[in-house]
C-alpha positions as CSV (number, residue, x, y, z in Angstrom):
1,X,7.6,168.3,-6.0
2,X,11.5,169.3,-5.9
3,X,10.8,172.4,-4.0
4,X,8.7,170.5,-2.1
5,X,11.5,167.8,-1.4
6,X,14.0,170.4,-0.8
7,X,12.6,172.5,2.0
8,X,11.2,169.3,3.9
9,X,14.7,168.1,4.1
10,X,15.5,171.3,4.8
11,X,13.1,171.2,7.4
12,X,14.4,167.9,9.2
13,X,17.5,169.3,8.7
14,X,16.7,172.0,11.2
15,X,14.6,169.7,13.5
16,X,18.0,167.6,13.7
17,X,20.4,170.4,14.6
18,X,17.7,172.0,17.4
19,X,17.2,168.2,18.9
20,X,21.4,168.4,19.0
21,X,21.2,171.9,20.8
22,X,18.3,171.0,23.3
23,X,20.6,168.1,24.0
24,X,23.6,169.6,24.6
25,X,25.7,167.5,21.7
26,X,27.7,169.8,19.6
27,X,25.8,169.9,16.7
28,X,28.4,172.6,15.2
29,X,31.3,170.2,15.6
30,X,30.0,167.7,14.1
31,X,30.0,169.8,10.3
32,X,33.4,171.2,11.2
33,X,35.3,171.1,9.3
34,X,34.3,171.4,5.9
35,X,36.7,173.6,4.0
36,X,40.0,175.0,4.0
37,X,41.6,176.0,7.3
38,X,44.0,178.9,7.1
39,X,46.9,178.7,9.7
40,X,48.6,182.3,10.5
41,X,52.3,182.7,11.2
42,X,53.0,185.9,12.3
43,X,56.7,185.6,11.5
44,X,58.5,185.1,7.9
45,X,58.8,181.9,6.1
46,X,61.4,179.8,7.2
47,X,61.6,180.8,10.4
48,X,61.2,178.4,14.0
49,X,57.5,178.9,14.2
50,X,56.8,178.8,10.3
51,X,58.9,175.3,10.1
52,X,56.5,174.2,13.4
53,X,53.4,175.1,11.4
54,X,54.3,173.7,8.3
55,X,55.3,170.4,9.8
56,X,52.5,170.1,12.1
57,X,49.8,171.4,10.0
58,X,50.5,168.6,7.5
59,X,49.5,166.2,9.8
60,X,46.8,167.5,11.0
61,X,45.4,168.4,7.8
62,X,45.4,164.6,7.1
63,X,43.6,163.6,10.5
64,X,41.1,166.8,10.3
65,X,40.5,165.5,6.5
66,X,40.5,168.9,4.7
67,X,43.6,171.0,3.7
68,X,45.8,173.5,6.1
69,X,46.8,176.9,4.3
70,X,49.9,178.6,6.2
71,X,49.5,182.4,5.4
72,X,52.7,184.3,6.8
73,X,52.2,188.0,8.0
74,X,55.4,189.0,9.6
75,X,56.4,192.1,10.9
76,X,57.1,193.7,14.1
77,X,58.3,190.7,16.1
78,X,55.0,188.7,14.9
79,X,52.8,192.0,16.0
80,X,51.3,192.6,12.9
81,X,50.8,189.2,11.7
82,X,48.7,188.7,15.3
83,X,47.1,191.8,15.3
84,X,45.4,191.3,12.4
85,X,44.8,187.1,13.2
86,X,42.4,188.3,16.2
87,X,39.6,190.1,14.2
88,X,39.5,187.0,12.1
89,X,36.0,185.0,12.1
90,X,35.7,182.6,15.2
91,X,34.3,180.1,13.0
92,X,36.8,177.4,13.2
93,X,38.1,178.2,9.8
94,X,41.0,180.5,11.4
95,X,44.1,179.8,13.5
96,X,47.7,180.7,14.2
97,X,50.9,179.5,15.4
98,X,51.9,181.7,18.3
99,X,55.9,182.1,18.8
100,X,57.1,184.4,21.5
101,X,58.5,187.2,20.2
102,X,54.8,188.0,19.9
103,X,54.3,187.5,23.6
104,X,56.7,190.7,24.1
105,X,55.9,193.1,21.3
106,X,53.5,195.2,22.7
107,X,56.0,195.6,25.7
108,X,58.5,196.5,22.7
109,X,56.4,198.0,20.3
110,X,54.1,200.8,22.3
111,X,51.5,201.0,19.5
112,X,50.8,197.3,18.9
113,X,46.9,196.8,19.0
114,X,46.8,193.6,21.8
115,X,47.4,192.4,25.0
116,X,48.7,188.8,25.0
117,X,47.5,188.4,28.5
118,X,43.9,189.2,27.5
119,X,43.6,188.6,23.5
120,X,43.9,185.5,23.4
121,X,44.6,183.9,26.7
122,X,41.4,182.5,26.8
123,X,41.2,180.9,23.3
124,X,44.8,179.2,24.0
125,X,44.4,175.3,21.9
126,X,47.5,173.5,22.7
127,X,51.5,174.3,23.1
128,X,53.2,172.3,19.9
129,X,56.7,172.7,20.6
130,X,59.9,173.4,22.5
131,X,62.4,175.6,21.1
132,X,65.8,175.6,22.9
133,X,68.3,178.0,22.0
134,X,72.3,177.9,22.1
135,X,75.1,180.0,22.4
136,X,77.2,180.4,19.1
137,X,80.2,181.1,17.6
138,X,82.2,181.4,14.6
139,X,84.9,179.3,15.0
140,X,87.5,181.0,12.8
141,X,86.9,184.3,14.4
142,X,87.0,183.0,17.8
143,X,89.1,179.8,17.5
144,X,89.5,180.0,21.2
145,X,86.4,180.2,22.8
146,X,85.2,176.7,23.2
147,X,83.0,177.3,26.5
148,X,81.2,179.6,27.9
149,X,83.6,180.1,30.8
150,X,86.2,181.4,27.5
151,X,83.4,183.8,26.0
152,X,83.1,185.3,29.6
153,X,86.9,185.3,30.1
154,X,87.8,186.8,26.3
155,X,84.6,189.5,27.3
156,X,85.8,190.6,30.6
157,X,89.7,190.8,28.8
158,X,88.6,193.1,25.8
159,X,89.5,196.5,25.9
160,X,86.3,197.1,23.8
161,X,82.9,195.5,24.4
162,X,82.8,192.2,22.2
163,X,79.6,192.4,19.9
164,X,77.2,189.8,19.7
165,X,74.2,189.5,17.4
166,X,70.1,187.6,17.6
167,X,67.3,187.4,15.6
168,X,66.1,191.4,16.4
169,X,66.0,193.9,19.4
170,X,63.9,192.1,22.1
171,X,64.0,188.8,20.9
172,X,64.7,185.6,23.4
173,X,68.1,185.9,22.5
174,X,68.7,188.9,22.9
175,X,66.8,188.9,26.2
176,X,68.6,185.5,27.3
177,X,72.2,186.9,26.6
178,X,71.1,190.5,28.7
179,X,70.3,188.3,31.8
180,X,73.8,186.4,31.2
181,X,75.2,189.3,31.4
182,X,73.9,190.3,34.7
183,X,74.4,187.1,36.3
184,X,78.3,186.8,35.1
185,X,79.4,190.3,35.6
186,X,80.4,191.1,31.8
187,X,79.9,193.3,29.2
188,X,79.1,192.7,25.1
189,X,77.4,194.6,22.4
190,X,74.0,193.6,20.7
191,X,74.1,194.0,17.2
192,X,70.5,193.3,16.4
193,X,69.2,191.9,13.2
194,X,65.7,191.4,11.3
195,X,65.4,187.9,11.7
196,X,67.5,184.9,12.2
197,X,69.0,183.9,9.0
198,X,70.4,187.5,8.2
199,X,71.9,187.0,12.0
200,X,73.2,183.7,11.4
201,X,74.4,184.6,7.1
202,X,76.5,187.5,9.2
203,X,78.0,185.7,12.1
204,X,79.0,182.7,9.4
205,X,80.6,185.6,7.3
206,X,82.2,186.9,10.3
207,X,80.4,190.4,10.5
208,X,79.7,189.4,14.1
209,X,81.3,186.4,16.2
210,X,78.7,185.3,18.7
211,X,74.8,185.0,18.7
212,X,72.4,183.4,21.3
213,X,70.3,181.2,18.4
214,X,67.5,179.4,18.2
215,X,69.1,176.2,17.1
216,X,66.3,176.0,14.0
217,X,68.8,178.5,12.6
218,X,71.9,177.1,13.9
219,X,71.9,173.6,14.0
220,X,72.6,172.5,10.4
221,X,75.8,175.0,10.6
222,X,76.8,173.4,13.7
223,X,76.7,170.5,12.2
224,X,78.5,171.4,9.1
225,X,80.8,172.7,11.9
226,X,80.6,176.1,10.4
227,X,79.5,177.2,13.8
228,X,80.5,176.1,17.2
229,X,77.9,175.6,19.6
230,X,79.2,176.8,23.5
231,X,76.7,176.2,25.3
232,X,72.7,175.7,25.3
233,X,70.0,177.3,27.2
234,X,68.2,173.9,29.0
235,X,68.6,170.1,29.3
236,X,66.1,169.8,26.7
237,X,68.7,170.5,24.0
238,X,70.8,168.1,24.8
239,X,68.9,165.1,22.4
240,X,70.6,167.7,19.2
241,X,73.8,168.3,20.6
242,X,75.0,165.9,22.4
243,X,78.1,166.8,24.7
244,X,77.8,170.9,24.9
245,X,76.7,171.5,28.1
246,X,74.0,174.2,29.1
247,X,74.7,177.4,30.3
248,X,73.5,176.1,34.0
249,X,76.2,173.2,33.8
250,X,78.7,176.0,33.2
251,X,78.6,178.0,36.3
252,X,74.8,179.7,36.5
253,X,72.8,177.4,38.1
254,X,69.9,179.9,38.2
255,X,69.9,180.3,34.2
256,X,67.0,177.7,32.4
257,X,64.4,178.7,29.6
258,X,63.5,177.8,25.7
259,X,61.2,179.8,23.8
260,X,57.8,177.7,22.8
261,X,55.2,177.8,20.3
262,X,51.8,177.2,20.3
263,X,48.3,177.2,18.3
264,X,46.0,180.2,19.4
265,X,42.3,181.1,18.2
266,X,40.3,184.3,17.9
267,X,38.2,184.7,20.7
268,X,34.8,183.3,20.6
269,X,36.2,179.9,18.6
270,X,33.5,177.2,19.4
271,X,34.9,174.8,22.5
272,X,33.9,171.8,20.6
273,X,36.4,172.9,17.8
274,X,39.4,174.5,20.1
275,X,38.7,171.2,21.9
276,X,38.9,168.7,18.6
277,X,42.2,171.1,17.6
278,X,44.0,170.3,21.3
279,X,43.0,166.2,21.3
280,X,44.5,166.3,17.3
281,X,47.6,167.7,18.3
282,X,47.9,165.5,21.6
283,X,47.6,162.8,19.4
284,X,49.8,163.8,16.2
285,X,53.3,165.0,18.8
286,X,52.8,161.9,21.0
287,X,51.9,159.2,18.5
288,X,53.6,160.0,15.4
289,X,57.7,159.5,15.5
290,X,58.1,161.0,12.1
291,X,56.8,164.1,13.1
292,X,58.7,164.4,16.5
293,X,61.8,163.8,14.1
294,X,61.4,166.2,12.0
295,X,60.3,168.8,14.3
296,X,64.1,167.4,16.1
297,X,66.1,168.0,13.2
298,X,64.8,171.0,12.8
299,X,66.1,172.2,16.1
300,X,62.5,172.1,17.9
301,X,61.1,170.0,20.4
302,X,57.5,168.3,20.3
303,X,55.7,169.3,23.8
304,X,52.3,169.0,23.6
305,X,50.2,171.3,26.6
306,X,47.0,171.3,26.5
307,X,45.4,174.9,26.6
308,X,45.2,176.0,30.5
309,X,48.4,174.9,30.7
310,X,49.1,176.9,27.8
311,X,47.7,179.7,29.3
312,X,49.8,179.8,32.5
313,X,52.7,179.5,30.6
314,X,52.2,181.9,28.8
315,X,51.2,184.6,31.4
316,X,54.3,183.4,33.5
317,X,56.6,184.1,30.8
318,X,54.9,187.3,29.9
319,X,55.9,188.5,33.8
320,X,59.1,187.3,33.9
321,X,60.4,188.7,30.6
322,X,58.5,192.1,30.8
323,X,60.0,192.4,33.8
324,X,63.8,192.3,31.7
325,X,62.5,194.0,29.5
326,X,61.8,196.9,31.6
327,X,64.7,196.9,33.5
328,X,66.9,197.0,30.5
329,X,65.1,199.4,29.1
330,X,64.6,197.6,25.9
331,X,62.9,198.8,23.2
332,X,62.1,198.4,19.0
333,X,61.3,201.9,18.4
């Protein structure tokens, strides 16, 4: 009689999920999800795009009703990390927070196994947040330079090129400060560094007096005013510092960009789930004020896309920064 039981329900259990399918209802989304969901960052802990997933991935954890895992794999300006995240099941169970330096590391890195145009274009969820970035420096070393227009001045006076330092060799900063250069006529020297909080440890100890920072790094120092903030890279910034005016406002018009983040999934990820994962996230960065708070002290923005939008965003920055990239001839190997 048990075994009997058992495969009957078993039985109706089938008939249910074939009536869902010859209906058209997503009979898969409907179980999902019903175990632990592992969330990728390609980058090391602590970092703009861990903090993201960790704040984010709380809440949705609550409203999916089953935990989030963050698993960091860094490496290679997030190349490793999202290399590997790709070949992961597209069962629902799997996804990542994308930051940017991974939209440029195979430009950077010639062997990296993917092409962010292709990989995962099509499996884009949902942009989480805005990261604006800020030029820096340490005011003892440079007690002077208190705007941009006195970075470019004390640049164009020195004798020797002045160094400046970001989170590695092609990152956003170090990209962003390379097409400063151009439009301003000056020269400086990138020191490049594995990450931001070495960058940020050195240019607090003085190794190094300026850095173009993503203001996760920078803004509590700025606002132990260990470091002076110049000037920042869009409007957006504006809500965290207050009163420093953006690198447009001081004489390049034509200069305007943040660095972003987003949730990706390996190809093949059932709509119904990418789909529940976007409408979540809509929800959690538009509704909840603790969570745009926090993602604000932490020196990101909340900015919910949904994923086509995602997905020409992403291939317009990939075109516009490969095309630096190339012309600088930048590279990490």
């Amino acid at each position: 009689m048990t075994q009997t039981r058992i495969t009957r329900r078993h039985c109706l259990a089938a008939g249910s999920a074939g009536i869902l399918s010859t209906l058209g209802l997503p009979a898969f989304a409907d179980a999902w999800p019903s175990r632990v969901i592992k969330m990728v960052v390609a980058f090391p802990a602590g970092g703009p795009t861990d903090t993201a997933a960790r704040i984010v991935s709380q809440k949705l954890a609550e409203r999916l009703g089953v935990s989030i895992v963050v698993e960091n794999k860094p490496g290679a300006s997030g190349s490793i990390g999202t290399a590997a995240f790709i070949k992961s099941p597209a069962d629902g169970y799997t996804l990542s927070m994308f930051g940017m330096p991974a939209l440029l590391a195979p430009i950077l890195y010639k062997t990296t196994a993917y092409d962010p145009t292709k990989d995962f274009q099509s499996e884009s969820v949902a942009t989480v947040y805005d990261l604006p970035m800020g030029i820096v420096v340490n005011p003892s070393l440079l007690p002077e330079v208190d705007s941009l227009k006195a970075l470019v001045a004390r640049a164009k006076a020195s004798k020797v090129p002045m160094n400046y330092t970001s989170s590695g060799a092609g990152s956003f900063g170090h990209l962003a400060m390379e097409q400063l250069k151009d439009l301003g006529s000056f020269e400086m020297q990138h020191v490049p560094y594995r990450g931001s909080a070495p960058a940020v440890a050195d240019l607090l100890g003085g190794q190094v007096g300026v850095m173009f920072a993503d203001l996760v790094a920078a803004l509590p120092h700025i606002k132990a005013g260990k470091l002076r903030a110049i000037a920042l890279s869009s409007p957006k910034a504006a809500a965290m510092l207050p009163g420093v005016k953006t690198v447009s406002e001081q004489g390049f018009p034509s200069f305007d960009f943040d660095s972003w983040g987003g949730l990706i999934a390996p190809a093949g990820t059932p709509a119904a789930v990418v789909a529940r994962v976007s409408k979540e996230v809509a929800a959690i960065l538009a509704e909840d004020k603790e969570i745009q708070a926090k993602l604000l002290s932490a020196g990101a923005i909340a900015a919910y896309q949904p994923g086509d939008a995602m997905q020409k965003r992403l291939v317009a920055d990939h075109a516009r920064w490969s095309k630096v990239v190339r012309e600088k001839g930048i590279s990490a190997t």
